[in-house]
Each structure stands twice: as structure tokens, then as C-alpha cells.
C-alpha positions as CSV (number, residue, x, y, z in Angstrom):
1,X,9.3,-42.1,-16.7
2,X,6.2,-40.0,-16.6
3,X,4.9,-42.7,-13.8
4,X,7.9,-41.7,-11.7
5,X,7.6,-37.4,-12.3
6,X,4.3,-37.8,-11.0
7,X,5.2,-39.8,-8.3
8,X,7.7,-37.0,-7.1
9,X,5.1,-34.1,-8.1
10,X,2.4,-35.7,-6.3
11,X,4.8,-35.7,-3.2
12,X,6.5,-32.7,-3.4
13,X,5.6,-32.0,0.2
14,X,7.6,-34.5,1.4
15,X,10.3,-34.7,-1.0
16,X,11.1,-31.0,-0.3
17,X,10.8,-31.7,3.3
18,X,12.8,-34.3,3.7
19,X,15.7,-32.9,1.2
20,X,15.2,-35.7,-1.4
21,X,15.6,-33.5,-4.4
22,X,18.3,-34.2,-5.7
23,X,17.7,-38.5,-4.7
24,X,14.4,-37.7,-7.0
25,X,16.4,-36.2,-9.7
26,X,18.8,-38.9,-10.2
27,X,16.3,-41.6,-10.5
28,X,14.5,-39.6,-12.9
29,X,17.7,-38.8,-14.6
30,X,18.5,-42.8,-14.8
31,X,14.8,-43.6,-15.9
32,X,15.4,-40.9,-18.4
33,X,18.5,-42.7,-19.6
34,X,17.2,-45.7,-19.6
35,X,14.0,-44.4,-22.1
36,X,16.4,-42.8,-24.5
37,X,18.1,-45.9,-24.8
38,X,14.5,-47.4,-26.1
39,X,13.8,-44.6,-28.4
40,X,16.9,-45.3,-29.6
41,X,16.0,-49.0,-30.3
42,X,12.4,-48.0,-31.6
43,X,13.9,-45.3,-34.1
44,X,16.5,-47.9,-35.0
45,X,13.5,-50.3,-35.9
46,X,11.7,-47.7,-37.8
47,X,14.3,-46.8,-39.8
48,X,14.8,-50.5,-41.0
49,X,11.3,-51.3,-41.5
50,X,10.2,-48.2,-43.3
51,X,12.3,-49.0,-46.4
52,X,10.7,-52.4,-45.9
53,X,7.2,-51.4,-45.9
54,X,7.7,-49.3,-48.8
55,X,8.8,-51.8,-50.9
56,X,6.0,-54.0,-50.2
57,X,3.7,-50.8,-50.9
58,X,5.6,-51.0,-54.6
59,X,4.7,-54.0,-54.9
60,X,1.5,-54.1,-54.2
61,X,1.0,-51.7,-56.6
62,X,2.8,-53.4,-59.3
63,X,0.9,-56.3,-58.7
64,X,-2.2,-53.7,-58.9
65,X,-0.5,-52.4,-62.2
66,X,-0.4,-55.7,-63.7
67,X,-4.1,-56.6,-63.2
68,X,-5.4,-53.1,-64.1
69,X,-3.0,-53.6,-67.0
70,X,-5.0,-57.1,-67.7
71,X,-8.3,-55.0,-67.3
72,X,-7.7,-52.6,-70.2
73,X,-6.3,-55.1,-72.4
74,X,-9.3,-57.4,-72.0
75,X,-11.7,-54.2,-72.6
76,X,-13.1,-54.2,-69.1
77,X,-11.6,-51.1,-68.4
78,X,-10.4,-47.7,-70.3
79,X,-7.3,-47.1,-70.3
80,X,-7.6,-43.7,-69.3
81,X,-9.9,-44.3,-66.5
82,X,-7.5,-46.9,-64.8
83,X,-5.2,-44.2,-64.7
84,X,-6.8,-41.6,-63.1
85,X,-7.8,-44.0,-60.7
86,X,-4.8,-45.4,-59.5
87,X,-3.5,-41.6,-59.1
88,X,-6.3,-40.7,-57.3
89,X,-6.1,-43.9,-54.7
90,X,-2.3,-43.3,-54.4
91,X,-2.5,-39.4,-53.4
92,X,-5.5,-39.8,-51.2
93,X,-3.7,-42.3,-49.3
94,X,-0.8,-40.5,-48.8
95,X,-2.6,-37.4,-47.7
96,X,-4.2,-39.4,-44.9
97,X,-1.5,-40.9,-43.8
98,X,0.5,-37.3,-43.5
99,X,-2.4,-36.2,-41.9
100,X,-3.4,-38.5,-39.7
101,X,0.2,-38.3,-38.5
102,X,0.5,-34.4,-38.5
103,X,-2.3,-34.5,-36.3
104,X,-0.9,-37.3,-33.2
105,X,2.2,-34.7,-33.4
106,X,0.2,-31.6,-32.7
107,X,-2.0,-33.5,-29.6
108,X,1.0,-34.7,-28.3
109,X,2.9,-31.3,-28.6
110,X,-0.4,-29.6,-26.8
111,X,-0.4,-31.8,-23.8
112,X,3.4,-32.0,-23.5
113,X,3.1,-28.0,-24.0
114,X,0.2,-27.7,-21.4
115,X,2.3,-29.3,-18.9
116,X,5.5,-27.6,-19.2
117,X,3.8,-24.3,-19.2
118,X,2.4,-25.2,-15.8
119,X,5.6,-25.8,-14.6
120,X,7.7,-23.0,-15.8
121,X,4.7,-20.4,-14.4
122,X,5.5,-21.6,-10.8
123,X,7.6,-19.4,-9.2
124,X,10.9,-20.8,-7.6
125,X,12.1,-21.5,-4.0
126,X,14.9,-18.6,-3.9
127,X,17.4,-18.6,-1.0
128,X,18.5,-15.3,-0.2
129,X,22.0,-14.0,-0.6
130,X,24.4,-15.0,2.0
131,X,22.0,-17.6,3.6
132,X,23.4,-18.9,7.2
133,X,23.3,-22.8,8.1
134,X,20.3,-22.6,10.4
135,X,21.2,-24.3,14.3
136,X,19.0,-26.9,15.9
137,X,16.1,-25.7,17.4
138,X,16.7,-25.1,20.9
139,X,14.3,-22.2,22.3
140,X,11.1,-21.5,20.3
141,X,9.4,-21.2,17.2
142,X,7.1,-17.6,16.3
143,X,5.0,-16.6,13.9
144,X,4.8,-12.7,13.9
145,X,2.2,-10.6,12.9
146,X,1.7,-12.9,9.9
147,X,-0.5,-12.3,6.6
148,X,-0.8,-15.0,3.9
149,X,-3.2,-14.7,0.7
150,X,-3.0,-18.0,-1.8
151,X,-2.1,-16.2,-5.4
152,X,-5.5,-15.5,-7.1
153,X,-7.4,-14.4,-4.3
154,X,-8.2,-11.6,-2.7
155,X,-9.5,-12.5,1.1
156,X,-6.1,-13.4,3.7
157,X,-6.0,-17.3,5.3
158,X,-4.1,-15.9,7.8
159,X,-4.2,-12.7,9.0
160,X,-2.3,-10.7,12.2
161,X,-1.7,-14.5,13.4
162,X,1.0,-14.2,16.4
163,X,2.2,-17.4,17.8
164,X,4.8,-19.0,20.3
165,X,5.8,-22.4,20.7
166,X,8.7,-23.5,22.9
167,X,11.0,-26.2,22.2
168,X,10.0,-29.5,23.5
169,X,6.0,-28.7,23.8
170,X,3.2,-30.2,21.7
171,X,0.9,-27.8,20.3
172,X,-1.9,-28.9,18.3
173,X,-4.2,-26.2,16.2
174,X,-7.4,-27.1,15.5
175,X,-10.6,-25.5,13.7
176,X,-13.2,-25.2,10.8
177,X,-11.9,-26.9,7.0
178,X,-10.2,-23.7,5.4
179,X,-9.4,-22.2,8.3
180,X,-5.7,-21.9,7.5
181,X,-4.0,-24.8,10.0
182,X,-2.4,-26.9,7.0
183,X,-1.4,-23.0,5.9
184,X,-0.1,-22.4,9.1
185,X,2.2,-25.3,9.4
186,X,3.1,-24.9,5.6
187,X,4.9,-21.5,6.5
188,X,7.6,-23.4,8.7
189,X,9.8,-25.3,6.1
190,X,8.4,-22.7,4.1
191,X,6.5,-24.1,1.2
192,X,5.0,-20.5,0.9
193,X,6.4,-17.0,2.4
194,X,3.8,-14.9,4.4
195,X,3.0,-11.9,2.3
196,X,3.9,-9.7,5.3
197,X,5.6,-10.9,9.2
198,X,7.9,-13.4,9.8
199,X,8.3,-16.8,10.8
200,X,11.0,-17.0,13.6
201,X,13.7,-20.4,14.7
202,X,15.5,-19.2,18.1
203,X,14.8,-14.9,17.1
204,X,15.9,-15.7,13.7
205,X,14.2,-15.2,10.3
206,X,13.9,-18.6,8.6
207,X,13.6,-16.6,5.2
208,X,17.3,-15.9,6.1
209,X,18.6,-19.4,6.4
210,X,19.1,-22.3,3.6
211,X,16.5,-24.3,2.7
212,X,18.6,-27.5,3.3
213,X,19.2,-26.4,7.4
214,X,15.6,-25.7,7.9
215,X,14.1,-28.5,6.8
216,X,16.9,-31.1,8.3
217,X,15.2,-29.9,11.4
218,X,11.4,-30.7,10.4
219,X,9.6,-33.9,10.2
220,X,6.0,-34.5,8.3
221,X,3.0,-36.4,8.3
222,X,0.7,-35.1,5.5
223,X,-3.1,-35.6,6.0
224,X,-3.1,-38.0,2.9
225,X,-0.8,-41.3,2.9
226,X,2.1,-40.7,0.5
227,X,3.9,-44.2,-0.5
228,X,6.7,-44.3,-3.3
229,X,7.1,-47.1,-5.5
230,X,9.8,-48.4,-3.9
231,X,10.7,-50.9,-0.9
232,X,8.8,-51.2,2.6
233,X,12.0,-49.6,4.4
234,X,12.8,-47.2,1.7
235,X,10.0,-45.4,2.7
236,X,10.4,-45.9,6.1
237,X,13.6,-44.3,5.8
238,X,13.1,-42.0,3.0
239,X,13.9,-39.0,5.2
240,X,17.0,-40.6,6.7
241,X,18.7,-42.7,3.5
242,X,21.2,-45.4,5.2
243,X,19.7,-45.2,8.4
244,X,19.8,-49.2,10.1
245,X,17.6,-50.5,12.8
């Protein structure tokens, strides 16, 4: 399960592009299914071994009764000193073993913490109210006047940027590592909002339109390779599911 989250949140990019979020969260929902039917099993098989194991821990100490037992009859032992030592062996093992398992529960609360945490800070992609079904590009795309600053810093990427690019024309952008080109491009199926201008489809203001119109329109090919765990032509086709050749 955790393979396959990761997966998805390693390719978010894509999966947002493409309008796979809701593909993604079915599998994840069946994989989730299908692991609570384990810990079903597993908790089933704990609960019948447990009363198992505990009977054999009675009996080993009965057995260790019966010697000790043997021991102070014989005069190897004191009577009193047996006891105090059996008491002492029986609580110290049962403090380890409650602590040794209070502590696994508080690691794996931490981590599980840490990462749900991270999630829940992230702000979410918000559509605004009355959002229009965006129309196939057919003019130009603009970037006006636009400022961007990444949350936590204080010096712009992009700053006073003004673009046009008309429909059917190749544009590449090119300069120095950190320049703001990914950045740039980001701003279209609008991973991030600019902090002030606008991004434009045709004159309009893609902030306006539905997420699911705008990125129907856009295609991706992220600097790093992204693959899913899946067949050779699922990911071919992951952004067009049922698509023949």
C-alpha cells in the first residue's frame, strides 16, 4: 500500500496533469481493501495464539515451580529466597515486554504522525465558485505581468514576466538552473498560482476555469522519467485510459 502512495506522490505532476486522481485513488482504495483484509487475518492469528503462548508461559513456570520446589526441599535453596526470585524474574519480564512494545507503538505513531502532518499542511487545489468548462485552445496562451515566490522565500522566480504564445507554434525557453523555466511552465495546468498577474487561455483567466478542462488540454514530459508499476501500454496510455492503436 505504502509502495503504491508513494508511487502516486512521487508522480503527482503527472497524475494531476493527466486527471488520474481519482484512477489513483481507487487502486489505492482496493490495495487498502485488500490490506485490511490481512490485518484482519494477522489479528485473527494473534488472538488465537496469544491464549496459546500463555499457557505454555504457565507451564513453564510450573515446570520452574516444581524444580525450585525440589530445590528447597533438598536444602539447596531457601525457601524464601526461591520466592522472591521467581517474583522478581516474572515482573521484570513483563515490564520488558510492555515496554519494549509501548515503545514500537510510539516510533510507529511518530513516523505515521510526521507524514500525515506533511500532508495535511499542504494547501489544497481550490476551484473557484462557478468555474466554466474551459474550450480547446484555439488562439494563444499569455502570461501577464506575472510574479511567483516559492512559500518560504523571500526573492521572486518570476517577476514582471509577459509572454505570448500562439496556437500551433513551438516555443522553447531556455536559461541558467533556477532560473524559473520549470516554474514557468508549472503555472499553466497550474500546479502553483502566480502571487500577482494572470495566466491567460484565448483572453481568459485559467484561475477561472475547472481544473479537469485545463489540464484535458495539456500534455507533459517531466525532466525525470516517471514509470508506474504497471503494464508497458498502461503507461503509454496513462493519459488517455482505453485508447487502442
Amino acid at each position: 500500500m505504502l509502495v503504491k502512495l508513494g508511487e502516486a506522490i512521487a508522480a503527482i505532476q503527472i497524475v494531476k496533469v493527466y486527471n488520474r486522481q481519482q484512477y489513483e485513488h481507487g487502486i489505492f482504495h482496493a490495495i487498502n481493501r485488500k490490506l485490511l483484509k490481512q490485518q484482519f487475518r494477522i489479528a485473527k492469528a494473534d488472538a488465537a495464539t496469544s491464549p496459546i503462548l500463555e499457557t505454555l508461559g504457565m507451564i513453564a513456570g510450573s515446570i520452574g515451580l516444581i524444580f525450585g520446589a525440589q530445590w528447597v526441599l533438598g536444602g539447596t535453596m531457601q525457601w524464601p529466597d526461591f520466592c522472591a526470585l521467581l517474583f522478581c524474574l516474572g515482573g521484570a519480564a513483563e515490564s520488558v515486554r510492555r515496554t519494549s512494545g509501548v515503545w514500537n507503538r510510539i516510533q510507529q505513531a511518530g513516523a505515521a504522525a510526521e507524514r500525515v502532518y506533511f500532508v495535511i499542511d499542504q494547501c489544497p487545489e481550490v476551484e473557484r465558485p462557478g468555474a466554466f468548462e474551459l474550450a480547446p485552445l484555439k488562439n494563444k496562451i499569455e502570461f501577464s505581468n506575472i510574479v511567483f515566490t516559492y512559500p518560504g522565500s523571500e526573492t521572486p522566480v518570476l517577476k514582471g514576466i509577459n509572454l505570448s504564445i500562439q496556437a500551433g507554434h513551438n516555443v522553447a525557453i531556455v536559461g541558467p538552473n533556477g532560473s524559473g523555466k520549470t516554474t514557468l511552465a508549472n503555472l499553466i495546468p497550474r500546479f502553483h498560482d502566480p502571487d500577482s498577474g494572470r495566466v491567460l487561455i484565448d483572453g481568459k483567466d485559467i484561475r477561472d476555469a475547472t481544473l479537469f478542462s485545463l489540464r484535458s488540454q495539456i500534455g507533459m514530459v517531466t525532466q525525470n522519467v516517471v514509470t508506474f508499476n504497471d503494464t508497458i501500454a498502461a503507461n503509454i496510455a496513462y493519459g488517455r485510459p482505453g485508447v487502442t492503436t
